[in-house]
C-alpha positions as CSV (number, residue, x, y, z in Angstrom):
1,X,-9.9,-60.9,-13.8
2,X,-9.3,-57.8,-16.7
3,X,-11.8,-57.5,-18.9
4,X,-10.5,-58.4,-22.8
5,X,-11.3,-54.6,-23.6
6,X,-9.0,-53.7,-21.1
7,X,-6.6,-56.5,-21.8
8,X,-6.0,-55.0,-25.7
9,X,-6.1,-51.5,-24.4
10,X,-3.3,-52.4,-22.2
11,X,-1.2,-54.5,-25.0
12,X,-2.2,-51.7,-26.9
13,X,-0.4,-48.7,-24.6
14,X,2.8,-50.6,-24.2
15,X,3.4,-51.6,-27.7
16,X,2.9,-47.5,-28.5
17,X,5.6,-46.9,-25.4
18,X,7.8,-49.1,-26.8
19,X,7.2,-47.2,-30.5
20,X,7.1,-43.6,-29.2
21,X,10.8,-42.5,-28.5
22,X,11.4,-41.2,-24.7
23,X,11.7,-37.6,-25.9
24,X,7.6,-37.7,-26.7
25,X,7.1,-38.4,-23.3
26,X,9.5,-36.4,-21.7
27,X,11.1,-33.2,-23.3
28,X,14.7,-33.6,-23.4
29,X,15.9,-30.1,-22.1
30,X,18.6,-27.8,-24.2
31,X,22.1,-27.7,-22.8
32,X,22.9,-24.2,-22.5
33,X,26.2,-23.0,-20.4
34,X,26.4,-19.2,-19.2
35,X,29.6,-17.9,-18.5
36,X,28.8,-16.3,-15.1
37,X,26.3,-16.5,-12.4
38,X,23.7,-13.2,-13.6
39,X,23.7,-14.1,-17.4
40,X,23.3,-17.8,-16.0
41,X,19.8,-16.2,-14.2
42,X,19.3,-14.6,-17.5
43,X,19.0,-17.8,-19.4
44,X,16.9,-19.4,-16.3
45,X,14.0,-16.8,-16.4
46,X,14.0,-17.5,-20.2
47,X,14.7,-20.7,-20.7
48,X,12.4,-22.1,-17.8
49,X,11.6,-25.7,-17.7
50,X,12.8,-26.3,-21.6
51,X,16.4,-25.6,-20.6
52,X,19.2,-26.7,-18.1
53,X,21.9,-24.2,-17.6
54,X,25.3,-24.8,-16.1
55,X,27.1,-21.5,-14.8
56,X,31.2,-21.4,-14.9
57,X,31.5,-18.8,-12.7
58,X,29.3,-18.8,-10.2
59,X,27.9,-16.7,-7.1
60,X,30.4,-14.4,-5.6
61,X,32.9,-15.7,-8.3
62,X,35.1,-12.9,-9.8
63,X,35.3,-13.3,-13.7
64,X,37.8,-11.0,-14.3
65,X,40.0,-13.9,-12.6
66,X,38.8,-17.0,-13.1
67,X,40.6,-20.1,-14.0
68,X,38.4,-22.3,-16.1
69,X,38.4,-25.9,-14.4
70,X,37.9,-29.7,-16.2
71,X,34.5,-29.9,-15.3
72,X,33.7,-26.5,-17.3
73,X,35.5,-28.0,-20.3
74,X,32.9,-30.7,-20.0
75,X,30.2,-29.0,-19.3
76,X,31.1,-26.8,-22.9
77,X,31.6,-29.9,-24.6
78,X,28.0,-31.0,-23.8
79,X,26.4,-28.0,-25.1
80,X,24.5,-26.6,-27.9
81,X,24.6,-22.5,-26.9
82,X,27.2,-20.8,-24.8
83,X,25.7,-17.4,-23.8
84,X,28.6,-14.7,-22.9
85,X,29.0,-11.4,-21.6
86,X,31.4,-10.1,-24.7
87,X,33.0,-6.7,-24.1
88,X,36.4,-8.7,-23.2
89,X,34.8,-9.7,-19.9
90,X,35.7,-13.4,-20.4
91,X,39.4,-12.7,-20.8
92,X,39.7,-17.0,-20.2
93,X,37.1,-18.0,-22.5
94,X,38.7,-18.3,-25.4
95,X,41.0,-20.8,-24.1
96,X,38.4,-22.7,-22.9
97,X,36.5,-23.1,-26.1
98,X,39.7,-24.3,-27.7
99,X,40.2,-27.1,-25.1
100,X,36.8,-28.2,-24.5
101,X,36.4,-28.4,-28.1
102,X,32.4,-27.8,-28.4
103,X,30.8,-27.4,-30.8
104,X,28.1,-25.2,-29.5
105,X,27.0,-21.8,-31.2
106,X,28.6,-18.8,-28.7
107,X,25.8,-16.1,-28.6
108,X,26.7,-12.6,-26.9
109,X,24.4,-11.1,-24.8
110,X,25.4,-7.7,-25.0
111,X,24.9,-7.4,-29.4
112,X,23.4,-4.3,-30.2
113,X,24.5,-2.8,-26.6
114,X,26.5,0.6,-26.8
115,X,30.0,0.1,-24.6
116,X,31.0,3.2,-22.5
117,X,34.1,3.8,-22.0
118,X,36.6,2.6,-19.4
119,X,38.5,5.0,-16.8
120,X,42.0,5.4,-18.8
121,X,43.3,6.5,-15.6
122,X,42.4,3.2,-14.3
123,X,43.1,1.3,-18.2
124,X,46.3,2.9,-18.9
125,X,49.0,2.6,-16.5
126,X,51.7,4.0,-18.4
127,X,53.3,4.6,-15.3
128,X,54.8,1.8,-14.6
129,X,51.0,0.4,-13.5
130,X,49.1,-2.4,-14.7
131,X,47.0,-2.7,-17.9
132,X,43.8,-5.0,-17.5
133,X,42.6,-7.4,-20.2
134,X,39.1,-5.3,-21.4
135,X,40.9,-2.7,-23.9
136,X,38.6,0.5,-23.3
137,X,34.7,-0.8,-23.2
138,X,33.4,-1.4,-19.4
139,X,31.9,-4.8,-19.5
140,X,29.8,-4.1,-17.1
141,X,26.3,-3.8,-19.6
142,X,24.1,-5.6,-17.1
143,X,24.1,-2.9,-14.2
144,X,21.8,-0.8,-16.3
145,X,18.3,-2.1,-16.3
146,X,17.7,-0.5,-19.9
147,X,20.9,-2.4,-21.3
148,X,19.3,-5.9,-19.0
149,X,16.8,-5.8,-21.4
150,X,19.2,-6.1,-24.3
151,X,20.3,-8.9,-22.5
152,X,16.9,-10.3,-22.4
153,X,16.4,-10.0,-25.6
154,X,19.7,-11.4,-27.3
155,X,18.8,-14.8,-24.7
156,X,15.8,-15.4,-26.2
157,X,16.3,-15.0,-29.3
158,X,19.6,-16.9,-29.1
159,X,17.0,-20.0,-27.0
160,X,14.9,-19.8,-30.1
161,X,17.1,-20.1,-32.8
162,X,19.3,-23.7,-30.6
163,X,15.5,-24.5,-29.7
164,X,12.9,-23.5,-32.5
165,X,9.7,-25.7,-31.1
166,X,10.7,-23.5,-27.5
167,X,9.9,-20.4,-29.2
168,X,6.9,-19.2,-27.9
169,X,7.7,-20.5,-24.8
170,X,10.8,-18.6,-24.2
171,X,8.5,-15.1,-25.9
172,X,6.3,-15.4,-23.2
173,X,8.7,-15.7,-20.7
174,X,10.9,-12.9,-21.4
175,X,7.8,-10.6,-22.0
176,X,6.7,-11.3,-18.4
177,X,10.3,-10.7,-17.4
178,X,11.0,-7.7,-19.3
179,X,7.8,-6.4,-17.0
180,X,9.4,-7.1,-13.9
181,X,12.1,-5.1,-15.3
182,X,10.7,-2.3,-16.0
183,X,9.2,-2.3,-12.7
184,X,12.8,-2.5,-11.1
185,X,13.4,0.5,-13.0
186,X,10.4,2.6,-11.6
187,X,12.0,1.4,-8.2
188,X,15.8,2.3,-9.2
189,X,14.7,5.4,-10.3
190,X,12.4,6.3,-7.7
191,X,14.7,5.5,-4.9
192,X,17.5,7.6,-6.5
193,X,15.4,10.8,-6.6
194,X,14.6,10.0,-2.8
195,X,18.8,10.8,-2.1
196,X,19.8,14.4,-1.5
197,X,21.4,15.3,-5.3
198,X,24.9,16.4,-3.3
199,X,25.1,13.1,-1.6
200,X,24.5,10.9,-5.2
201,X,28.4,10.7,-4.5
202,X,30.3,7.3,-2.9
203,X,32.9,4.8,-3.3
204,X,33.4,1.5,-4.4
205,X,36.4,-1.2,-4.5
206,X,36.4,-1.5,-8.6
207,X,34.9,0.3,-11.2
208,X,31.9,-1.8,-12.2
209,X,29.3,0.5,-12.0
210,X,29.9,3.3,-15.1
211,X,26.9,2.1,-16.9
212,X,25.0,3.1,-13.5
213,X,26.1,6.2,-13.3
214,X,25.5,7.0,-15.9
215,X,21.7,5.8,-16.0
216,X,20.7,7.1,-13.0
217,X,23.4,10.0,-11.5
218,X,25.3,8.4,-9.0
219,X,28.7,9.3,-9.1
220,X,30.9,6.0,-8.0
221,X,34.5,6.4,-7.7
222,X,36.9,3.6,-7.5
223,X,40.5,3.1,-6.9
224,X,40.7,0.0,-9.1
225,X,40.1,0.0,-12.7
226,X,36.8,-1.9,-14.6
227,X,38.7,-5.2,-13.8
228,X,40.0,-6.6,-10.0
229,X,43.2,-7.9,-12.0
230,X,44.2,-3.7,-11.9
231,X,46.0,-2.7,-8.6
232,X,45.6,0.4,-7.3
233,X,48.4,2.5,-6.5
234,X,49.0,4.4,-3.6
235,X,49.2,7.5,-5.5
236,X,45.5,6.3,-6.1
237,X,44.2,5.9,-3.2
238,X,45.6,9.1,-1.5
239,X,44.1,10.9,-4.0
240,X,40.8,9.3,-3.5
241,X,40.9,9.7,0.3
242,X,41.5,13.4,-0.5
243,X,38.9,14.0,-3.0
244,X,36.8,11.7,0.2
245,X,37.4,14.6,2.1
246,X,37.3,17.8,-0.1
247,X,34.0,16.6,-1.5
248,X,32.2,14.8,1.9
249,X,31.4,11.6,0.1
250,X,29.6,9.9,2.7
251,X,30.2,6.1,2.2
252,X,32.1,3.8,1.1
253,X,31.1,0.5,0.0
254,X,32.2,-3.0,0.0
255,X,31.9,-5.4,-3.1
256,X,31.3,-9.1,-3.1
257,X,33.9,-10.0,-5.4
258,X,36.7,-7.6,-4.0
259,X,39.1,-7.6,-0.7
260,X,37.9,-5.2,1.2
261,X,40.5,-4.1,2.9
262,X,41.1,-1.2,-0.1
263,X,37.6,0.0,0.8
264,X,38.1,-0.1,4.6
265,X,41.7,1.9,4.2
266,X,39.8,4.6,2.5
267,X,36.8,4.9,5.0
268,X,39.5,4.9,8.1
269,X,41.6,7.7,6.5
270,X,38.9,9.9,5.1
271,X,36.3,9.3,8.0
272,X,33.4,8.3,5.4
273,X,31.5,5.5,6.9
274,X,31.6,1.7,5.1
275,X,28.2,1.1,3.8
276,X,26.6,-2.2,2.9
277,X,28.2,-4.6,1.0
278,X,27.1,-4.5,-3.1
279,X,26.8,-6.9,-5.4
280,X,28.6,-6.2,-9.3
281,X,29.9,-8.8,-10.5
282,X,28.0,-11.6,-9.0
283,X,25.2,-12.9,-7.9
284,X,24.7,-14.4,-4.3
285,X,23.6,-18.0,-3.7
286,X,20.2,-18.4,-3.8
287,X,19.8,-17.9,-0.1
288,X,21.6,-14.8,0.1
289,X,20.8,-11.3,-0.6
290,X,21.1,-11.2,-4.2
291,X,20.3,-15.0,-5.7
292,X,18.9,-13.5,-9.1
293,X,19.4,-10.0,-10.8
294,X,16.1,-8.1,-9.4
295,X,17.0,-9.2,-6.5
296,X,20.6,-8.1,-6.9
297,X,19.3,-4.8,-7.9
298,X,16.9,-4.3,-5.2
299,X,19.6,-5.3,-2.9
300,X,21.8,-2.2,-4.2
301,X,19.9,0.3,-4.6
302,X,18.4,-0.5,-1.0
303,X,22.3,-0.5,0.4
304,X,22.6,3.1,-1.6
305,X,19.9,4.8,-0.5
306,X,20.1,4.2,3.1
307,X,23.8,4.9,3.1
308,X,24.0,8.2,0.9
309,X,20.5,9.9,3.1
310,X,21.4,8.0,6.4
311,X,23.4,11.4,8.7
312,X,26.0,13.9,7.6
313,X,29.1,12.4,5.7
């Protein structure tokens, strides 16, 4: 038989339960939808347990084409912060917001991040080509680590101000994370100066990786503009096969959200050799290669420097 202390304790913790709302007991998380799959990893590594992040376009999705689907208009109706690239990189996004109609706050993750500018000869098709969606800033912010931490930075504070009791949760975490970071950069870096300086020279499908170059001097050169939407012409892609040859580019490499039958005509023709496949746009699923950004990053610069010092081009 209880006890009547523990009889009244008992009577006493369920008539608390039933006074306490649920949220005491359990933290009800913030609803926070990323646009694509390496901002949605973004908001994970900040937001950690205090958040729950739906992705629109996600691993080895191409932005640059993506048709928004019901589910993502419900998904933006639920929440209270939308974190997006900016830079014109979510050509579709507007649309979305006005069908979904949410009412969440839309917070860009590349503020306070300086654009470079896009490849007019890829932008500006004059020529009877065909003129992507971006105007003349390369979206592509995130494939410097310097401008990831901008990134960082504008998620957290952007978690703090839909979540202000989170705050010095999501400080810690993106303090811890910015220290991974700038690890990954010692290893970028590092591995860079291991390649021969007249082989920091290769090819890939589109141009997604200007802010790289210019970071840490390797010279990419693609047939396609910033954005898959832009075609290449064939006038292009001779060109490039002869600047393949005249300046013994050794490799060519494949991207995860391109066809890569562009890349593949280029290394037949010019006789540079197809490296591994990288990863620009997009993340891979969490099993794959490239399931978060270091490891995305890792996975690049691992698939560059063995192709660029691996034999003569």
């Amino acid at each position: 038989m209880p006890t009547r202390r523990a009889l009244v304790a008992g009577l006493a913790f369920g008539l608390a339960a039933v006074a306490t709302p649920f949220g005491a007991f359990a933290q009800e998380k913030l609803q926070v939808v990323a646009s694509f799959s390496i901002l949605g990893d973004f908001a994970r590594q900040i937001g950690g347990d205090r958040v729950s992040v739906t992705t629109l376009v996600g691993p080895d999705g191409d932005a640059h084409v993506y048709s928004p689907t019901p589910a993502d208009a419900k998904a933006m109706a639920a929440a209270k912060l939308v974190l997006v690239n900016g830079l014109h990189f979510e050509g579709w996004l507007p649309r979305l917001v006005k069908s979904s109609g949410t009412k969440a706050t839309m917070a860009e993750a590349t503020k306070g991040i300086a654009p470079i500018e896009a490849d007019d000869d890829h932008d500006d098709k004059a020529k009877g080509g065909h003129a992507h969606a971006h105007g003349h800033d390369d979206p592509h912010a995130w494939q410097s680590i310097a401008n990831a931490k901008i990134y960082v930075a504008n998620v957290r504070d952007a978690l703090s101000a839909a979540d202000p009791a989170g705050k010095a949760s999501y400080d810690a975490n993106a303090t811890a994370y910015l220290a991974e970071l700038d690890k990954l950069e010692g290893e970028v870096k590092a591995a860079i100066a291991r390649i021969p300086a007249d082989r920091r020279k290769a090819i890939t499908t589109h141009d997604a990786f200007g802010y790289f170059v210019k970071a840490y001097g390797i010279d990419f050169i693609a047939p396609q503009g910033v954005s898959t939407e832009a075609e290449a012409s064939a006038k292009d892609v001779a060109r490039i096969i002869r600047q393949v040859k005249a300046q013994k580019i050794p490799a060519v490499f494949l991207e995860n959200v391109t066809n890569p039958r562009l890349v593949e005509q280029i290394a037949r023709e010019s006789g540079a050799k197809v490296g591994g496949r990288l990863y620009s746009d997009a993340l891979s699923s969490e099993t794959g290669p490239a399931g978060t950004y270091i490891r995305m990053m890792k996975h690049n610069i691992s698939e560059i420097e063995k192709a660029l010092t691996a034999g003569p081009a």
